[in-house]
N, C-alpha and C positions, 0 to 999 in steps of 0.2 A: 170837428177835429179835437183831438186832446186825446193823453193818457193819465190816468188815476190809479196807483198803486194804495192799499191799506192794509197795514200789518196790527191786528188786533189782540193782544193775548196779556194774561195777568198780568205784567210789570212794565207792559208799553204798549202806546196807540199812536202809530207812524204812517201820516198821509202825505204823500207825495205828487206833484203835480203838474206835468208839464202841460204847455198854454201855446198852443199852435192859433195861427192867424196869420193872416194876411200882413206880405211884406209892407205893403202901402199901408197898413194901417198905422193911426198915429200908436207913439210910442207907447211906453206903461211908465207910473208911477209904483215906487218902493211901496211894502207894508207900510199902515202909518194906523194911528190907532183913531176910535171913533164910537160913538153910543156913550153909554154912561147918563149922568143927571137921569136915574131911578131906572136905566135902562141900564141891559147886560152891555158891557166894553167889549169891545170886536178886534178885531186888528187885520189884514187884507193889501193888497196890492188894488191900484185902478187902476182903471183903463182910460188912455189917453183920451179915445174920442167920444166917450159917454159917461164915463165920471163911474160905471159902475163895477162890478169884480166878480173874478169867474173864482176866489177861492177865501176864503176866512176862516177864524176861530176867535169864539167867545172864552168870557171869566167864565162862565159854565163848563168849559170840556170839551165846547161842541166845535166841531170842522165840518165847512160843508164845500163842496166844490161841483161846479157845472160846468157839465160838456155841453157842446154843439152834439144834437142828431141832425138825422137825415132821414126822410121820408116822402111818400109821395106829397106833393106840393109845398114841400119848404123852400125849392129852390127860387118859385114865384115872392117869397117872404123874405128872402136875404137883402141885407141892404136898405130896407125900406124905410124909410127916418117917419112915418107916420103909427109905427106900430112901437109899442112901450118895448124895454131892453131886458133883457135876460138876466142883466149885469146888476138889476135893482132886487133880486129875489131874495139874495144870501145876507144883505142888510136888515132887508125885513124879517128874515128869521133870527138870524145871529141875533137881532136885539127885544128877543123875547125870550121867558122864561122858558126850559128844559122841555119841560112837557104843554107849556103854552105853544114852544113853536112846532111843536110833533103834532098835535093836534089841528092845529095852523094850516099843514104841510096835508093832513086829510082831508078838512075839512071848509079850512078858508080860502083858500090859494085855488086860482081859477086859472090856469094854463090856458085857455083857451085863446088869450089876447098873442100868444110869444109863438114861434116855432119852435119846431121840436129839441128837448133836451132832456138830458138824465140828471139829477140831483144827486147825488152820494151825501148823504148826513152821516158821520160819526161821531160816536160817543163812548167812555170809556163800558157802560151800561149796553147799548143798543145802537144798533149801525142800520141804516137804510138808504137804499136806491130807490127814489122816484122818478119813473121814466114817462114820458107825456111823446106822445108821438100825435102829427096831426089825423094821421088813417088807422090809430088804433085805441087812441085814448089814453088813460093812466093807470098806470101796472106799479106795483108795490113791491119789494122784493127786499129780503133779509141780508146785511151782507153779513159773513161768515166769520169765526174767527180763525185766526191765523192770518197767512198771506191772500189777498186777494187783490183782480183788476179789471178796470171800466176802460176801455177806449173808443174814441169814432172816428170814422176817416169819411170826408166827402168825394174823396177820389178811391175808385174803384173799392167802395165803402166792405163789402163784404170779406173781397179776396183780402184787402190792407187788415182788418180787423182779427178776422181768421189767423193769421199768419203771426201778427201777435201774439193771439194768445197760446200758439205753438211755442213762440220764443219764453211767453212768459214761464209757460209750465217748463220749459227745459231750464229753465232760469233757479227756479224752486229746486226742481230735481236736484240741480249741481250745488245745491245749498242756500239760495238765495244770500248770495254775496252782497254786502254794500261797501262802497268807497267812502270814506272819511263821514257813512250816517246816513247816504243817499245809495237808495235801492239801485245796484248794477243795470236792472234793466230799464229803468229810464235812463239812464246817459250809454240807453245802446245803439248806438249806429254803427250799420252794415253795411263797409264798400260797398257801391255797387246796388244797393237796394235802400240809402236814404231816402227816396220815396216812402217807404214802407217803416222804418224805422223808428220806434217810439220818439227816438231822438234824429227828428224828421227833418228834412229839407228839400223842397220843390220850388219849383222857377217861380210859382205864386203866393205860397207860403211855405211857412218854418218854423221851427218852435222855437217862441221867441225867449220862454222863462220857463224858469223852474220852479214853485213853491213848495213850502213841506212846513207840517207840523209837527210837534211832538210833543206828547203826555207820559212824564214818566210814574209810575207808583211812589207814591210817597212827596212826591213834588210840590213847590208851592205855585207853580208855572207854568206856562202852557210855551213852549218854543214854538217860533214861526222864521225859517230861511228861504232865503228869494235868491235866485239867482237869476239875473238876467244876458242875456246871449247878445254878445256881439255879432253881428252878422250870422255866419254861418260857423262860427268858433265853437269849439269844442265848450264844455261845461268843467270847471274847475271844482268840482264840489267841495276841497277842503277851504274854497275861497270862497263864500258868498257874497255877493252884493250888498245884504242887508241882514242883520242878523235882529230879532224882536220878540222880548219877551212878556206875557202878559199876566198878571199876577191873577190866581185863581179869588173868584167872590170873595172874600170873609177873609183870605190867607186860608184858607183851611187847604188840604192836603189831598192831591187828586187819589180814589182811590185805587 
């Protein structure tokens, strides 16, 4: 589960990122920063019950963020405290160099231990989707400039998905509106169909937070906003939670 908006284009790099889970799961922790000592600085939310994070960005540029997939035999894999966490991937990347972790990302990084999941990497340069599925292996895919979005639903995973990105594209059409910086159609819930809804809500899970990045041109800093959901409350986007900024390598000036 999860929805991933990224808006690419010369004067801004806007990833957005709601984090659906389990009611019962333990809480999350705010961004907080981390790496450093001859390692890229990171900065990310955790996760309460494993200590790792479905979303980050480095002094480099970089944002990366993972979804849950679903495929044949992950459902046997959910839950299983003997298999390594998802939530340890974007640590590992985030704190290696630009093109050390793209290379990383092809060549070192063995998905074979995790169930399945999509990676989204962006950068102001080169954006990429790594998708690992257990019945198909791993597909590589560009993402695009402009507006684009990633989501996965474990309940009725196709029709939820589909339906999306109807919403998404009608979303673009009408302008791709945002409320005080966050993309409209993540805080879109639809009477009636919050099941389906990016900004989801179900008797077992909900989405419980919001993250976003941002890379402006010319910037000396990488913005990172958290919002986390009480219960089943609306998302106040002019209000976050947590507001963290991370000073680019050197101070030099994102391009």
């Amino acid at each position: 589960m999860c929805t991933v908006t990224v808006f690419r284009g010369p004067d801004r790099v806007l990833v957005t990122m709601n984090r659906d889970e389990r009611r019962s799961r333990a809480g999350e922790n705010a961004p907080r920063e981390a790496g450093g000592d001859g390692r890229p600085a990171w900065v990310g939310p955790a996760d309460g019950a494993k200590g790792g994070t479905w979303f980050g960005a480095n002094d480099r540029g970089v944002t990366a963020c993972l979804l849950n997939a679903y495929s044949t035999g992950d459902l046997a894999l959910l839950g299983r405290d003997d298999l390594p966490s998802r939530g340890g991937i974007i640590p590992r990347l985030l704190e290696q160099e630009l093109e050390q972790g793209r290379a990383w990302l092809r060549d070192g990084l063995d998905p074979a231990p995790f169930p399945s999941f999509t990676l989204v990497v962006v950068t102001p340069g080169w954006s990429e989707a790594h998708s690992w599925r257990l019945d198909r292996g791993v597909t590589v895919s560009s993402v695009p400039d402009g507006w684009s979005m990633v989501t996965s639903s474990l309940w009725r995973s196709r029709e939820v998905v589909a339906w999306r990105h109807e919403r998404f594209e009608e979303w673009r059409r009408d302008g791709a509106a945002e409320i005080a910086g966050v993309p409209a159609f993540n805080l879109l819930e639809v009477a009636g169909l919050r099941e389906w809804s990016p900004l989801m809500s179900r008797p077992i899970s909900i989405t419980r937070s919001l993250t976003q990045a941002e890379l402006r041109a010319g910037s000396r800093r990488i913005t990172m906003r958290y919002w986390r959901r009480e219960g089943s409350s609306p998302i106040s986007p002019g209000k976050p939670t947590a507001v963290t900024e991370l000073e680019l390598a050197g101070g030099s000036a994102a391009p």
